[in-house]
N, C-alpha and C positions, 0 to 999 in steps of 0.2 A: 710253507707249512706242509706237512707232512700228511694227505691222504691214505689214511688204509681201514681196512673194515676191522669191526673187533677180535675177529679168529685172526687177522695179520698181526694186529697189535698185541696178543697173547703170545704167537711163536717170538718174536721179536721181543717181549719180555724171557720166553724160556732162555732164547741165544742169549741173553747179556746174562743170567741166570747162569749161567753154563761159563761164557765167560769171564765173569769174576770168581767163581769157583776153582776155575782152571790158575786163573792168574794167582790168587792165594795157594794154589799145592806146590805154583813154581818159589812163591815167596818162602812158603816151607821148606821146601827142598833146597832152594841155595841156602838157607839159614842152616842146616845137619849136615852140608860137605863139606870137608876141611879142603878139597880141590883150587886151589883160586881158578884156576880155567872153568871149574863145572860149574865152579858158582859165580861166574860170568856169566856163563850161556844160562845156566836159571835167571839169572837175574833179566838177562834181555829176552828171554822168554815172557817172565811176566809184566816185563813192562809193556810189551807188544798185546799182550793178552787184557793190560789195564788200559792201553789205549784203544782197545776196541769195544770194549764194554763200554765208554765212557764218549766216545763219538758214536755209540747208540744208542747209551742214553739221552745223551741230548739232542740228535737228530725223535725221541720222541716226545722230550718238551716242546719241543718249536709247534 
């Protein structure tokens, strides 16, 4: 389980806050390039960005 005070558990809401914001402008962005290369690299942009949002949020269910 996960120990932290409620100011740690606040910044650690902002980070995933931030993160799925991030990971949605990369989903945006490979969706308007006609590049197949660029919107590769968007794409495993936001998937890196959706996997880290997402192993922090649920490191704060636990």
């Amino acid at each position: 389980m996960l120990n932290c005070s409620l100011s740690e558990l606040r910044k650690l809401s902002d980070i995933i806050e931030c993160e799925k914001n991030i990971y949605f402008k990369y989903e945006e962005y490979s969706k308007s390039v006609n590049d197949p290369q660029l919107k590769e690299k968007f794409q495993k942009c936001a998937a890196t960005h959706k996997n880290q949002f997402t192993i922090l949020s649920e490191l704060i269910k636990s």
